[in-house]
C-alpha positions in Angstrom: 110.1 106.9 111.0 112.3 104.0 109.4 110.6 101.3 111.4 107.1 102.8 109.7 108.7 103.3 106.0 109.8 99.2 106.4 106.2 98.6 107.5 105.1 100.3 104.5 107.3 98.9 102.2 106.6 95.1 103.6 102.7 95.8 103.2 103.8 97.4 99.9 104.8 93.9 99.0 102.1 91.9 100.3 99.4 93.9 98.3 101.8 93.6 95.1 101.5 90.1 95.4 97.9 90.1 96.6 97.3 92.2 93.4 99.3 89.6 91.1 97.2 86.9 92.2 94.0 88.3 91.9 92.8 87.1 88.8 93.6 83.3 89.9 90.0 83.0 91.5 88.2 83.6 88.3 91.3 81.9 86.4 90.2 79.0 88.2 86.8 78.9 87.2 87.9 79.2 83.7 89.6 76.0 84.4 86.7 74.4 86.1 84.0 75.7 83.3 86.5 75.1 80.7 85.1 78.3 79.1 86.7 82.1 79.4 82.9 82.9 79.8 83.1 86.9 79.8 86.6 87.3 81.0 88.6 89.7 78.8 92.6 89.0 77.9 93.5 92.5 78.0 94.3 92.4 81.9 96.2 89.8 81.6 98.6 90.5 78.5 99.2 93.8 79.6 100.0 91.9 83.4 102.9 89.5 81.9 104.3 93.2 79.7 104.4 95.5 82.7 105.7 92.5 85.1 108.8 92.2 82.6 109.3 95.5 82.2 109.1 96.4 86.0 111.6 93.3 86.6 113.7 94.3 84.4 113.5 98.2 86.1 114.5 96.9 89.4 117.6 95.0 87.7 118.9 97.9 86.2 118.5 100.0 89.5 119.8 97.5 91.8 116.4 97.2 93.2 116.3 93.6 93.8 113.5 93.4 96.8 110.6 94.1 97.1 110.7 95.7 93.4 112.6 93.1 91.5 111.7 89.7 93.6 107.5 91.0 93.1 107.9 91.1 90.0 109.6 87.9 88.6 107.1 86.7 90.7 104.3 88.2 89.0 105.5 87.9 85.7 105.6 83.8 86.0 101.8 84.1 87.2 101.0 85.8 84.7 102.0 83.3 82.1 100.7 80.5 83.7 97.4 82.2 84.2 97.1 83.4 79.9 97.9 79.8 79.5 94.8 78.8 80.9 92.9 81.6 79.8 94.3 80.5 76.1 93.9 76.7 76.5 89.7 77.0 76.8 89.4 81.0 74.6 87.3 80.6 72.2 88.0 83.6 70.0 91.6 82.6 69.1 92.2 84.7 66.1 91.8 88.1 68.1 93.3 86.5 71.3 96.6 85.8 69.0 96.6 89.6 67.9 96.2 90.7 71.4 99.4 88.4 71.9 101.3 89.0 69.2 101.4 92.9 70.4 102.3 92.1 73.6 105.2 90.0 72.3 106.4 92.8 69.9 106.8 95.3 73.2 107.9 92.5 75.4 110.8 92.1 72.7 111.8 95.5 71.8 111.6 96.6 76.2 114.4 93.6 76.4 116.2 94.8 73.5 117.0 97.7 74.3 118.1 97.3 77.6 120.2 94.5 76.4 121.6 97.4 74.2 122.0 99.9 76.6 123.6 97.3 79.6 126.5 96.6 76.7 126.7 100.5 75.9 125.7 100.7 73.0 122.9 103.4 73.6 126.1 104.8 75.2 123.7 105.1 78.2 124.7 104.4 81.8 122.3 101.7 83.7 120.9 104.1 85.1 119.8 106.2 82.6 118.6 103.2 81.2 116.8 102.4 84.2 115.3 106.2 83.8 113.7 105.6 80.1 112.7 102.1 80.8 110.4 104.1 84.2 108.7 106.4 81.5 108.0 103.5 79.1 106.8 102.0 82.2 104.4 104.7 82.7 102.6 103.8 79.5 102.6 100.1 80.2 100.9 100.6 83.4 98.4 103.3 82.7 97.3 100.1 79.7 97.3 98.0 82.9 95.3 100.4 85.0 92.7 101.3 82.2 92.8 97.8 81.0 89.6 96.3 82.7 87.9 99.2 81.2 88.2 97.4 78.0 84.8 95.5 77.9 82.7 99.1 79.3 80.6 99.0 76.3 79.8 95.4 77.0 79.0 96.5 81.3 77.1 99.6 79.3 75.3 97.1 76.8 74.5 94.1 78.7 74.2 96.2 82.3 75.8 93.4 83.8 79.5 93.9 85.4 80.0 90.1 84.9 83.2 91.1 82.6 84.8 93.5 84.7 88.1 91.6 86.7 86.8 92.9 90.0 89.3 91.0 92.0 92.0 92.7 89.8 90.4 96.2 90.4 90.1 96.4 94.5 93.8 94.8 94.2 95.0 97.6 92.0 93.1 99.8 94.4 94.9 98.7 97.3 98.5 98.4 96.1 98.5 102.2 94.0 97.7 103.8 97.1 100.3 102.0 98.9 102.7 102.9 96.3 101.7 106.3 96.3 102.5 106.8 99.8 106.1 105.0 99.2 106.8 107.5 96.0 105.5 110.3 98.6 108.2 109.0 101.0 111.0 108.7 98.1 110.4 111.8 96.5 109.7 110.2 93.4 106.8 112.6 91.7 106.7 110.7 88.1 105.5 107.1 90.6 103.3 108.9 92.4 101.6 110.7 89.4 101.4 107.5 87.5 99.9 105.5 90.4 97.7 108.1 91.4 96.3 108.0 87.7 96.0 104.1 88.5 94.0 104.6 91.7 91.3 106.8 90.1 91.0 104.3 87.4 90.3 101.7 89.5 87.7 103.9 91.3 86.3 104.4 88.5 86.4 100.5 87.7 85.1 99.7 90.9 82.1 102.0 90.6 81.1 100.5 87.5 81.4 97.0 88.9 78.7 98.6 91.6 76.6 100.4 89.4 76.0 97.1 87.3 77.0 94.7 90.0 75.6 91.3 88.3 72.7 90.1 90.1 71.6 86.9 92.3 70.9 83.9 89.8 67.6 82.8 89.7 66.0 80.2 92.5 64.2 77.6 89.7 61.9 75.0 91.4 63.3 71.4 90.5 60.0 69.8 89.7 59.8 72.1 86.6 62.7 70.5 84.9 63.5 66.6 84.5 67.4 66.8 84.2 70.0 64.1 85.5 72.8 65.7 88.0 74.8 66.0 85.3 73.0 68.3 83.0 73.0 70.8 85.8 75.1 73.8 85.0 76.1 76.0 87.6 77.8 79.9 87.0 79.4 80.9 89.5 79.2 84.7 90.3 81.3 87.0 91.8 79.1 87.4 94.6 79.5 83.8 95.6 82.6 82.0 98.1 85.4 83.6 95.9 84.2 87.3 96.3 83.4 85.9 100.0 86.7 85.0 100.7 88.0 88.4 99.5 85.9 90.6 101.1 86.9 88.5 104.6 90.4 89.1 103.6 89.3 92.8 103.2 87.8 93.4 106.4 90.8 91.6 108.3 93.0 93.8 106.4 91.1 97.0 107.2 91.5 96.0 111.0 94.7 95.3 111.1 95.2 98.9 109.3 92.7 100.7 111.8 94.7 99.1 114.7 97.7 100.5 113.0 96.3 103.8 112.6 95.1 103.6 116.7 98.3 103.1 117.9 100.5 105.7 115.1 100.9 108.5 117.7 102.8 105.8 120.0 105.9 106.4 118.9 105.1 110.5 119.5 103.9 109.8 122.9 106.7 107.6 124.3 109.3 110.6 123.1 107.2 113.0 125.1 106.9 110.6 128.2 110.7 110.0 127.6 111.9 113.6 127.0 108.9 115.0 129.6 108.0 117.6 126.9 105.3 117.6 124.3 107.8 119.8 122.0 106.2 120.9 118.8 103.4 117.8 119.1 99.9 118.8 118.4 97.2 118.2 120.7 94.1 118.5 118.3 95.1 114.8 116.3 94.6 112.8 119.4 91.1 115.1 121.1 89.9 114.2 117.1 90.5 110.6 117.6 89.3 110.2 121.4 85.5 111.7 120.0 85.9 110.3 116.9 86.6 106.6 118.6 83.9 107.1 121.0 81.2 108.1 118.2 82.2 105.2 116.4 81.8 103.0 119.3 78.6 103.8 120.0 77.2 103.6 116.5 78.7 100.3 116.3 76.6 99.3 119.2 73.1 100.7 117.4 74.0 99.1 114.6 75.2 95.7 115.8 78.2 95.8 113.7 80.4 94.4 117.0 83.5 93.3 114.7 85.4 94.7 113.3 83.9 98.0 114.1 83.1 98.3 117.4 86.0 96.6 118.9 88.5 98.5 117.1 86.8 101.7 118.1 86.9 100.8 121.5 90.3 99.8 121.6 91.2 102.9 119.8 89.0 104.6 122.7 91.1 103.5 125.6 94.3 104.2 123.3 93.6 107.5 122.3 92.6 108.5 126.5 96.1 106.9 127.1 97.6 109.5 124.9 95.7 112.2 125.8 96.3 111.9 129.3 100.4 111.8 129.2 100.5 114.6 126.5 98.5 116.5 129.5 100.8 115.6 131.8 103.7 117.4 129.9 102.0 119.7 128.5 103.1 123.1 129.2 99.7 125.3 127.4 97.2 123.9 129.9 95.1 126.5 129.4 94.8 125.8 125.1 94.5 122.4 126.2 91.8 122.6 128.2 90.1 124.7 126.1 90.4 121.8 123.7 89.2 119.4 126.0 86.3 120.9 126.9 84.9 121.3 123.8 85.6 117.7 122.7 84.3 116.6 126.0 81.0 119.1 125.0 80.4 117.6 121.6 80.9 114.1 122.8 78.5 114.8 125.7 75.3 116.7 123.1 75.2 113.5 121.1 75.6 111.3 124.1 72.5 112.4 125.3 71.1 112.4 121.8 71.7 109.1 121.7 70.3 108.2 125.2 66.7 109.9 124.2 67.1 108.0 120.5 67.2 103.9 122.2 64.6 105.7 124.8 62.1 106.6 121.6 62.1 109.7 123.2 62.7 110.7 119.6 60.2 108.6 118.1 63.7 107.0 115.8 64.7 102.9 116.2 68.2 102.2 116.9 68.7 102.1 113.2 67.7 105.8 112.4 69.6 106.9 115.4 72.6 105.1 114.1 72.0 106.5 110.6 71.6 110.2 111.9 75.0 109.3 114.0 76.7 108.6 111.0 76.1 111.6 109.2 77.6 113.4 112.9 80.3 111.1 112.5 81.4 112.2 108.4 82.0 115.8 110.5 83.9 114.2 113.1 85.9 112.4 110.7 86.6 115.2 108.5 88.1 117.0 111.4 90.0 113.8 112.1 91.4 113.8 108.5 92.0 117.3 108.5 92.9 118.1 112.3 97.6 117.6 111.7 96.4 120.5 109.2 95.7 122.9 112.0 99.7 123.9 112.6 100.1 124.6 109.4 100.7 128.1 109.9 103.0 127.2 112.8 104.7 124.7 109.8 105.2 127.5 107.2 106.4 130.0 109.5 108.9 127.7 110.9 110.0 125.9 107.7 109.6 122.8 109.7 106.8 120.4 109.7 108.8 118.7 113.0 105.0 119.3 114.1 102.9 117.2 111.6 102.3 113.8 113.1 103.5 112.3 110.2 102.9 108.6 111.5 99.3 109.7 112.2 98.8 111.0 108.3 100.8 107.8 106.8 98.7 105.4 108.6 95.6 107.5 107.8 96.6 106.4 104.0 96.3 102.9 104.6 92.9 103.0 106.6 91.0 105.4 104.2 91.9 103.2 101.3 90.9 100.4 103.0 87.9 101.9 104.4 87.1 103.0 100.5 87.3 99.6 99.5 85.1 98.7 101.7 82.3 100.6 101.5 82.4 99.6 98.1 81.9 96.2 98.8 78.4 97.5 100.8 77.3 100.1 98.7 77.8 102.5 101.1 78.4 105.9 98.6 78.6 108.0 102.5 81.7 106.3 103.9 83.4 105.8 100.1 83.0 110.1 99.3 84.4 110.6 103.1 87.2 108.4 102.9 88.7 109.5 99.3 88.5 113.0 101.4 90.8 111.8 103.7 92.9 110.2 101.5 93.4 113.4 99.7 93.8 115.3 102.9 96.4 112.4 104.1 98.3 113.1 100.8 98.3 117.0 101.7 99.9 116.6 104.8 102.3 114.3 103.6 103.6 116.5 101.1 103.7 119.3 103.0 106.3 117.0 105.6 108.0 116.3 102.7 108.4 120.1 101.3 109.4 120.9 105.4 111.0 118.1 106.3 112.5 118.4 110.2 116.3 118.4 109.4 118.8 116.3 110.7 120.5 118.9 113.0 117.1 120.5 114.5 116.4 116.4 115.0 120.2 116.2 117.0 119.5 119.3 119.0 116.1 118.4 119.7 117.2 115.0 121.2 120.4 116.8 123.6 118.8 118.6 124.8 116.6 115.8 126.8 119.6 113.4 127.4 119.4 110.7 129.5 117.9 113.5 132.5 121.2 114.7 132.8 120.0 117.7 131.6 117.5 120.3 133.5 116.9 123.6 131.5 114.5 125.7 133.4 113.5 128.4 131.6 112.6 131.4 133.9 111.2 135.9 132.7 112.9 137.0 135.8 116.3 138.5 135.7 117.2 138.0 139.5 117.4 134.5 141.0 118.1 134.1 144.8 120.8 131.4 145.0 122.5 129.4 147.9 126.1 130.8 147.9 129.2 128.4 147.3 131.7 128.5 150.1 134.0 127.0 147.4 133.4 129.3 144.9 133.1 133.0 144.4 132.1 134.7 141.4 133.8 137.5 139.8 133.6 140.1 137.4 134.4 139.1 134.0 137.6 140.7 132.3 135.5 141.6 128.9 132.4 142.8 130.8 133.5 146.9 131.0 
């Protein structure tokens, strides 16, 4: 579990700093167009305020990386990039208000914790640390609402040209990361705020969708007599900069699905190791050997060979792997084959359905057998999402959630949230509704690990009692055992036993 929490805190990082430079694309063509065009301030006033005060956070409770470094960091770009924005802004008067607020909270955030670091709040850095976090949560609910600043403009002009998209599918990314790190702390009041911050930037997104700004207009050159210089060019979102970060997307989502493929590795290589599936559940990895296969072969219909279709296939041949040494040391065979079957069932009805579809024996191309595949597959996934859910019973009654596959339901986090994002990107309103399901249902089960964590003790016993083979416990109903006599040794009765 701690080499998965570092993982998460190192992607944690990358996406904080992914996030912090998000707006430099479009700060860059303010620099090239030497015009803020439609570009608001807000983001990016209320950017250099929460850096500081998140900096100054991670000071005060000795949290100097990832917390502290990310956000010096930040708080520098941010400067340089309201610099620029300032240099070519137009409307300087409001701008300087905007400012001049910012400065007044940057100011009074340092002076009090100058005050309360020499005592005389009579407050302990800590508890100075503690009031600073709540003032925080106002800062960055500003942030996370910020971009929503210029909605009447979107509303008015029905163009999302204003909207900081870059900053938005960043924000997306790096609150649901840091909701699954709050999850892992404990730490309620971070995950609260952050979840507040990723249904804002939902909402952000879907308004950047709903009036994504359009494809400029092809004009013929003989209409117009213009030298090369009196040739404007806007530059849209749509164009190499959104290019580049959707390709950085859809690297990042296959680097996440790989991650999510091979999450039940560590699970598996204790049961090979220990030669017991203990309290493991077998219905996580039958839902990802269909639901791999499914995706497989709609990636196939619908030509989508990377990243799709060769993740799914490596996840295919993973998932099998698993499968097959779970039923090795499995000890229900009969559950489990039950199971089984009825995977192997489903995944055989819309084999053939699929085989009849390419045939036209359905009268459907490849692309309305893919589509009516896809609608199998939101079922499939749902089960997927849902399927560490089905020992729950087993979890309550126990007080121990030692059977949640918690690596399975923290990298699910990750790959629904990038999966959300990315159906974003294409429009696709299926994939986006049945990924913010499993990001909820990924949430569930990690709360419910957390309010049944596996304690240390039942971790230690679990782990003797497979020691280095040295052990054999066979556990047998019948009272009488035939046994090959000792000539050493002869037993006796016992001097308590009356």
């Amino acid at each position: 579990m701690a080499v998965w929490v570092t993982l998460l805190r190192v992607v944690t990082s990358i996406a904080q700093i992914g996030m912090i430079l998000s707006p430099g694309p479009d700060i860059i063509n303010v620099h090239k167009h030497k015009s803020t065009g439609e570009m608001a301030a807000l983001p990016l006033v209320a950017m250099i305020v929460n850096n500081h005060l998140w900096m100054l956070y991670g000071y005060l409770t000795d949290s100097i990386f990832p917390l502290m470094t990310t956000q010096l960091f930040g708080e520098l770009a941010a400067f340089v990039f309201t610099a620029v924005y300032y240099r070519w802004a137009t409307d300087r008067p409001a701008l300087n208000k905007l400012l001049a607020w910012g400065l007044l909270a940057y100011a009074v955030t340092t002076l009090y914790v100058v005050l309360g670091i020499t005592r005389v709040t009579n407050q302990s850095d800590d508890e100075v640390g503690k009031t600073l976090g709540y003032v925080g949560v106002v800062i960055n609910i500003w942030m996370y609402a910020s971009p929503l600043g210029t909605v009447r403009l979107v509303l008015r002009t029905q163009s999302a040209a204003s909207l900081p998209i870059n900053l938005s599918v960043m924000m997306f990314f790096t609150t649901a990361l840091w909701v699954a790190i709050s999850i892992i702390d404990g730490d309620m009041l971070i995950m609260s705020l952050n979840i507040a911050g990723f249904i804002l930037s939902i909402i952000q997104i879907s308004l950047y969708v709903r009036f994504r700004p359009g494809q400029p207009e092809i004009i013929q050159e003989d209409e117009f007599e213009v030298s090369d210089k009196q040739i404007a060019i806007i530059v849209s979102p749509k164009g190499e900069t959104m290019g580049v970060w959707v390709t950085l997307l859809r690297v990042a989502t296959t680097i996440a699905q790989c991650g999510m493929i091979l999450s039940p590795g560590p699970d598996i290589i204790k049961v090979y190791k220990n030669k017991s599936t203990g309290e493991m559940a077998a219905l996580p990895l039958v839902a990802m050997v269909v639901n791999n296969y499914l995706w497989t072969v709609y990636a196939y219909l619908t030509n989508s060979i990377f990243p799709l279709l060769v993740t799914q296939l490596f996840g295919e041949v993973a998932s099998i792997v698993f499968t097959a040494v779970y039923y090795r040391w499995s000890v229900d065979r009969r559950g489990l084959n039950r199971l089984l079957g009825g995977g192997l069932a489903f995944s055989l009805v819309f084999t053939v359905y699929v085989i009849l579809g390419v045939s036209s024996a359905t009268n459907q191309s490849n692309d309305q057998v893919g589509t009516t595949l896809g609608y199998l597959g939101l079922a499939v996934n749902l089960w997927m999402y849902a399927s560490p859910l089905g020992t729950i019973r087993h979890v309550i009654k126990t007080k121990s959630a030692a059977s949640l596959p918690i690596n399975i339901s923290v990298m699910m986090i990750f790959n629904t949230t990038l999966w959300v994002a990315l159906a974003v990107v294409d429009d696709d309103m299926i994939i986006m509704s049945l990924n913010i399901t499993g990001i909820f249902l990924s949430i569930t089960q990690i709360i419910v690990y957390m309010r049944y964590r596996p304690t240390k003790s039942i971790t230690t016993q679990e782990s003797s009692s497979f020691a280095d083979k040295q052990i054999s416990v066979v556990v047998t109903p019948k009272d009488n055992i035939d046994a090959a006599m000792s000539p050493v040794y002869v037993s006796s009765a016992s001097p308590i036993e009356k």
